[in-house]
N, C-alpha and C positions, 0 to 999 in steps of 0.2 A: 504494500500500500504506500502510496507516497505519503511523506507524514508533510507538515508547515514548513519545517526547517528546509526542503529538498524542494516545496512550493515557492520560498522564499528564493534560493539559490536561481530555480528555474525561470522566475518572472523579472529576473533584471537586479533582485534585491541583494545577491550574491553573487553571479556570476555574469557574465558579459551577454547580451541578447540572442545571438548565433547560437549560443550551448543551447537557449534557453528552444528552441525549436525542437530539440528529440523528447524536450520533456512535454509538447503540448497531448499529444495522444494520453498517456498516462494520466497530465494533469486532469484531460476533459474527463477522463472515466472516473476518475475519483471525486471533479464536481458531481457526475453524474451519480453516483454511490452514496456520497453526503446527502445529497437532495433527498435520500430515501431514506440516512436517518438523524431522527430527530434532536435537533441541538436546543441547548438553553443556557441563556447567560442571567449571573445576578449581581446587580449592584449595588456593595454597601456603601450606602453613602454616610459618611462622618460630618456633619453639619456644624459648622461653626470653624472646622479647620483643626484635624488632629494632632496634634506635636507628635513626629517624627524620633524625638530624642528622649520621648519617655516611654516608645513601644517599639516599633522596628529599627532603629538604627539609633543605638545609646551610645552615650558616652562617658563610660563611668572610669572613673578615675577623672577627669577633667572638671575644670570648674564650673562650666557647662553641664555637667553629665545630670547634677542633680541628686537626689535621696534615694530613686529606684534604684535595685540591683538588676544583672542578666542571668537569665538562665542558658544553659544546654537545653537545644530542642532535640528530637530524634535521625535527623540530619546531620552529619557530624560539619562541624564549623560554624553551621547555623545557631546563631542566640540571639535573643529579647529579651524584652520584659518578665519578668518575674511575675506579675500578674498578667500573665496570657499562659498560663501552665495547660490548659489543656489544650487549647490549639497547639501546642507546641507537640502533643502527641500524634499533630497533621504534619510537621513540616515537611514530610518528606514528597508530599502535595502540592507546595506552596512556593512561591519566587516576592523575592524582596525585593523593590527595586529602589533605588539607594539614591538614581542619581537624579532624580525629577528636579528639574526647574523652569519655572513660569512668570509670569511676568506681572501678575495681578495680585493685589496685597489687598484688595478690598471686597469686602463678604459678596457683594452684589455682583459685581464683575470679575470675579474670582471661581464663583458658583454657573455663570456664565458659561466662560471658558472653559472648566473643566469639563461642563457636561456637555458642549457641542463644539467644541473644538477651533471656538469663534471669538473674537475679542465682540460686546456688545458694542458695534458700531455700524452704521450703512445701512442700507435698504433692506439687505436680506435677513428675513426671517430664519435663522438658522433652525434645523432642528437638534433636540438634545438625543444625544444616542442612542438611548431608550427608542424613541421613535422611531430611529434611523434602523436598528439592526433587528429590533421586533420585526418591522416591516419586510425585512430578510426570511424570516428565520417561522413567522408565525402565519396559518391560512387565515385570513381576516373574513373568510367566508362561512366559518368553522364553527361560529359562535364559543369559541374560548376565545377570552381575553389573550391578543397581543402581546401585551404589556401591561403590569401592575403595580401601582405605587403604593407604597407600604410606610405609614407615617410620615411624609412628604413634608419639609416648613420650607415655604414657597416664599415666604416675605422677603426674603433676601433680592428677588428676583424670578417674578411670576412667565416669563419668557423662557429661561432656563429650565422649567420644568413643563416646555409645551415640544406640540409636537413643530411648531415652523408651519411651515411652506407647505408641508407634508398633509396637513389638515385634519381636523377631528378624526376622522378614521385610524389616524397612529396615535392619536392623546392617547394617554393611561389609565384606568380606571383608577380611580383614588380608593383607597383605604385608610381610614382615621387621619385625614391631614392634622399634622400638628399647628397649623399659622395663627391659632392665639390657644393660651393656655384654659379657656375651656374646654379644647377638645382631649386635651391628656387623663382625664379622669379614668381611675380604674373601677371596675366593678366591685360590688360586696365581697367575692370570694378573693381578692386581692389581685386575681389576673389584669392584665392594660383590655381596655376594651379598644375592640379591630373588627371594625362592621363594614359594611358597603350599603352605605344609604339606600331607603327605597328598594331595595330586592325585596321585599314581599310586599302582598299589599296592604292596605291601612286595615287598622284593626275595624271588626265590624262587615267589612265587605266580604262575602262570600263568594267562592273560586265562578261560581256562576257570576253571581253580578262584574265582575274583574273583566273574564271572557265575554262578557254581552258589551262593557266599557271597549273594550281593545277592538274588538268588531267595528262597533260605534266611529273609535280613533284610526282607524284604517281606512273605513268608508272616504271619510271625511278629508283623510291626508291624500288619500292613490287621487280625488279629482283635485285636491287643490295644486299637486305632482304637476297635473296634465299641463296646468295651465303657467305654472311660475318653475322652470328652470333654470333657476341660478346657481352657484355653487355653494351659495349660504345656506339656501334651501334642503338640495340634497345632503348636504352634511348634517343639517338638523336631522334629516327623515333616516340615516342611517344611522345614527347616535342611537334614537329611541328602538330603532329597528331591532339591534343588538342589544339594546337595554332590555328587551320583552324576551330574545332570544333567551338571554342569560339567565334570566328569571324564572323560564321553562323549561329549563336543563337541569340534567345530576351535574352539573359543573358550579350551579350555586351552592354546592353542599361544601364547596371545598372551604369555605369562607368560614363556617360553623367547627371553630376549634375547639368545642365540648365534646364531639365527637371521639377526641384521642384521651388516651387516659391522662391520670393527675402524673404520676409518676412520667411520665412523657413530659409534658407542659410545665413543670416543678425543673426539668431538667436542661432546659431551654432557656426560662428564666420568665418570673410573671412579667417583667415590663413591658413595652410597646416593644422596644427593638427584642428580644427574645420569644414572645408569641408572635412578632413579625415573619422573624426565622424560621418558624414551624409552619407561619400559612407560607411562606415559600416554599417549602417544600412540598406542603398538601398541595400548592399551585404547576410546580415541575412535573410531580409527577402526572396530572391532568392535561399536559400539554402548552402550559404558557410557554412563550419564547423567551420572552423579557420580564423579571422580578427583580423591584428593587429595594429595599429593606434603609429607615434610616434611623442614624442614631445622635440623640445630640440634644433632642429638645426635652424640658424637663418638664416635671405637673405642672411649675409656676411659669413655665414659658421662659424659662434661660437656659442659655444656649451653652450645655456641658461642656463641652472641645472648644468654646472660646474663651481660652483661661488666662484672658489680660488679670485674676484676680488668683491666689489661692491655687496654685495648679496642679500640688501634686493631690489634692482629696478629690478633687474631681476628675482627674483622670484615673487616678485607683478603682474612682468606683466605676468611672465609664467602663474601664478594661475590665473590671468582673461580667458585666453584663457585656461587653464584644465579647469577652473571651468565652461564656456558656451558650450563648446563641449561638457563633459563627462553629464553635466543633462541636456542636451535636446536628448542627445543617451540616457540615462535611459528614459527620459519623453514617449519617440516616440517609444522605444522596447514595453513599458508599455501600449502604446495605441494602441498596435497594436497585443497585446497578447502573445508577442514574447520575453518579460523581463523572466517571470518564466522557457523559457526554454535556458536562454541565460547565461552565466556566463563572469563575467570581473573581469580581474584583472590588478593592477596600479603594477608600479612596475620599477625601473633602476637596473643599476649593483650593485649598493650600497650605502648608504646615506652620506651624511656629518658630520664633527664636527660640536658636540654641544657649543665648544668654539669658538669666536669670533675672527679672527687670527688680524694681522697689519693692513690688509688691506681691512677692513670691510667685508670680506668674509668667506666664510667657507671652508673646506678642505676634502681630502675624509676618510668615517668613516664605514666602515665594520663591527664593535663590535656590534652597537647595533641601530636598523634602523625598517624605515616602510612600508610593503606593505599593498595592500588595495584590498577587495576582494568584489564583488557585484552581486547582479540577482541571475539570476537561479541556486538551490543549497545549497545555502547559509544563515542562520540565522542571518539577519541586526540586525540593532541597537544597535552595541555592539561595546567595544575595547577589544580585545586576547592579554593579554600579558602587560607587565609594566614594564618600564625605571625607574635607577635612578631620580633624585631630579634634578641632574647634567646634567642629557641624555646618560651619560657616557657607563653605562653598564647595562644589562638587570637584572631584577632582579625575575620579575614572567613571565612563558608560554614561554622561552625562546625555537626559532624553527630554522632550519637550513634551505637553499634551497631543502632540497628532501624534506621536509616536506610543504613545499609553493607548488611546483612541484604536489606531490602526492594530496593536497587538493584542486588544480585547477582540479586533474586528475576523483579524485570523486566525486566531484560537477559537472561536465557535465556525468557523469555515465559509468567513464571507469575505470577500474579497475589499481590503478597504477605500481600494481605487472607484469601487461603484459609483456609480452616479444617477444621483434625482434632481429634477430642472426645478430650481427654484420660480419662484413669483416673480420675478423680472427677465426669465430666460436665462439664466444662469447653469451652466451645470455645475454643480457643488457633489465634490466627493463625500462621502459618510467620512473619511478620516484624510485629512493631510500629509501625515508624519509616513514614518517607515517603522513598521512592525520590530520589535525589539528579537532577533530569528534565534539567542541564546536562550530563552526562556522559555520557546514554543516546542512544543514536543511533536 
């Protein structure tokens, strides 16, 4: 089988274009092989901007390094945090990458960029990658969701979590947006409540009266069709279309995390981001293309990972909750066959200083920072890339956001050169950069 690394080599990214012509027969059969099976990616997103120097790439001994220790992961060479001890019994999964640097130090334009590959400027409607690689990878005709966002805080930058150009048809279904702290409240049993508005219908109305209501709505929408063909139009009527779809499916069941036992759900972790982890998974294995889990926002609506204040109690506690969610979502993808075709990647708008400010906190730090990349795809047990002594500045495999972008894009088996024609006739690739081809398996 041709694996990325040898897709990589053949398409120009390795090796010089002439080679690259005995690889197209192979490459095509293996697009054609992939088509057949089913890939899925999931994005944890870190909200507010995770420091780098208190979980994948420390520096202890330095004055920088701070109060956290490192541990040995199962990888040899590979270490972190000390609180991340069970992921650490994934790393042999997992790729560090050491040398990210970007250009945006601010939450808004920051969150931007990471998620579409776009600085927020100019005419086009970028879309956020979500949109971009669901679009790839999910049948939109399937009635399973696409794409699904999973405690989502959009305030930063309500564009960055759209679909662009792309239009309603690639938006994400939301699940318990966090964008003000009413909506973090947790249930009586202490679980985070994780609904999807409106999937059933209102209390009192009976499955008859619903079906004589939808009849009613469909009469009424197919002549008002006839006559107003716009595209705002059509996107409304297919929004609701799939909304009714999904409602009259065993694929609303997936949403319903009572269904799994306590020892399950106890195990994952009761907050938003650790029952998050768990409907991703009940979501994978239903066939979503695109899941993205986030972590960051608190009951009272402060934003954990951005610790200008106090930063090593909040990110202790953050890393308890990453570290029970994200390895029992490996353990459980893993036992259920569905890791090797599944790709994750960790990731905020940008990391923190490696200096320790006044106020025992960190600051935000664009130069040089870490994402983290796992499952399906990808060659674990490894760090890509090397920080100064300081944290300061990158010094080896230093990689940009199109280059994250593009290695998410080839690790689930989509080519990141594709192109969709934006709203001004543009064609805009799904990723800029060049796929990172050391990490891709």
């Amino acid at each position: 089988m041709l694996n990325r690394r040898d897709w990589l080599r053949a398409t120009g990214w390795g090796i010089g274009g002439a080679a690259a012509c005995r690889w197209f027969p192979l490459f095509a059969r293996e697009i054609e092989a992939a088509g057949q099976r089913k890939r899925h990616c999931i994005l944890l997103w870190m909200t507010g901007g995770a420091t780098q120097t208190d979980t994948f790439d420390m520096k202890v001994g330095h004055q920088n390094g701070g109060e956290f220790q490192e541990i040995a992961t199962r990888a040899p060479g590979l270490r972190w945090s000390e609180h991340l001890p069970k992921l650490a019994e994934h790393a042999e999964r997992i790729a560090v990458v050491r040398g990210l640097s970007t250009k945006e130090g601010d939450h808004g334009r920051g969150t931007y960029l990471m998620r579409t590959g776009h600085q927020p400027m100019g005419p086009v409607r970028y879309p956020g990658i979500g949109s971009s690689l669901s679009k790839e990878l999910a049948d939109v005709e399937s009635g399973i969701p696409a794409y699904v966002a999973i405690s989502p805080y959009r305030a930063f930058n309500q564009a960055a979590f759209g679909p662009g150009f792309l239009g309603a048809p690639y938006a994400p279904l939301t699940v318990g947006a966090t964008d003000g702290p009413q909506a973090a409240a947790a249930r009586g049993d202490g679980y985070a409540e994780l609904r999807v508005d409106d999937l059933v219908p209102p209390d009192g109305i009976s499955p008859r009266q619903f079906a004589s209501r939808v009849d009613l709505w469909r009469g009424m929408q197919d002549r008002f069709l006839a006559s107003h063909r716009t595209h705002s139009v059509q996107t409304h009527d297919t929004i609701y279309r799939r909304a009714l779809k999904l409602m009259n499916s065993d694929m609303s069941k997936a949403f319903d995390l009572a269904q799994e036992s306590d020892s399950i759900r106890e195990a994952y972790g009761k907050g938003r981001f650790g029952q998050g982890c768990l409907l991703a998974r009940r979501l994978i294995e239903r066939g979503v293309g695109f899941v993205e889990v986030s972590l960051g926002t608190a009951a009272d609506g402060s934003l954990g990972w951005d610790t200008h204040l106090n930063n090593f109690p909040a990110v202790k506690a953050l890393s308890s909750e990453l570290d029970a969610g994200w390895s029992m979502l490996m353990k459980e993808l893993g036992e259920r066959g569905l890791l090797d075709s599944t790709t994750i990647l960790w990731m905020g708008e940008f990391g923190r200083t490696p200096a320790i400010n006044a106020s025992a906190g960190r600051d935000h730090f664009p130069a040089a920072w870490t994402c983290v990349f796992a499952g399906g795809g990808i060659q674990g047990g490894q760090a890509y890339g090397k920080t100064s002594e300081d944290g300061m500045r990158v010094e080896e495999g230093k990689v940009d956001v199109g280059d994250v972008l593009a290695t998410l894009s080839a690790a689930v088996g989509v080519d990141p050169s594709t192109q969709n024609i934006s709203e001004v006739g543009r064609p805009i690739r799904i990723a800029e950069g060049t796929p990172i081809s050391a990490i891709l398996s």
